[in-house]
C-alpha positions, 0 to 999 in steps of 0.5 A: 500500500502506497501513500500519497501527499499532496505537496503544495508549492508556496510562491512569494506575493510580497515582502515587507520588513514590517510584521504588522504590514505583512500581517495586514496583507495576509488578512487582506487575501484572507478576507478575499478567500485566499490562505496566507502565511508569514515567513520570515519573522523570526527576531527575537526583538522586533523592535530592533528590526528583522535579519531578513525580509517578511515574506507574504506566501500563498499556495502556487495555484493560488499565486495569480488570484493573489497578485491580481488583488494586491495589485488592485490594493495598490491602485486604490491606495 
């Protein structure tokens, strides 16, 4: 008997170097039915800054759906 997954690819959409931006973008492709997560927050004193970017990741067959809203985010602001 043989078990198959289901592996997902992630795809960047968008890098901050604030977590609250990034949390803020992922609640807004949440709020459009497009799951998100947060890579790369991983300062023990945000305060101080993070090592790396924030990146913003959806699943890759969700990637398209994901830049079309963002980029629509960026023409109404």
């Amino acid at each position: 008997m043989t078990m198959e997954t289901d592996k997902q690819s992630f795809k960047t959409v968008a890098t901050f170097t604030d977590k609250v931006m990034a949390d803020m973008c992922v609640a807004m492709l949440g709020d459009n039915g497009i799951p998100a997560g947060v890579f790369g927050a991983d300062s023990s004193y945000p305060s101080l800054g993070y090592s790396r970017p924030i990146e913003v990741k959806v699943n890759e067959s969700d990637y398209e759906a994901a830049m079309t809203i963002l980029a629509a985010s960026d023409k109404a602001e």
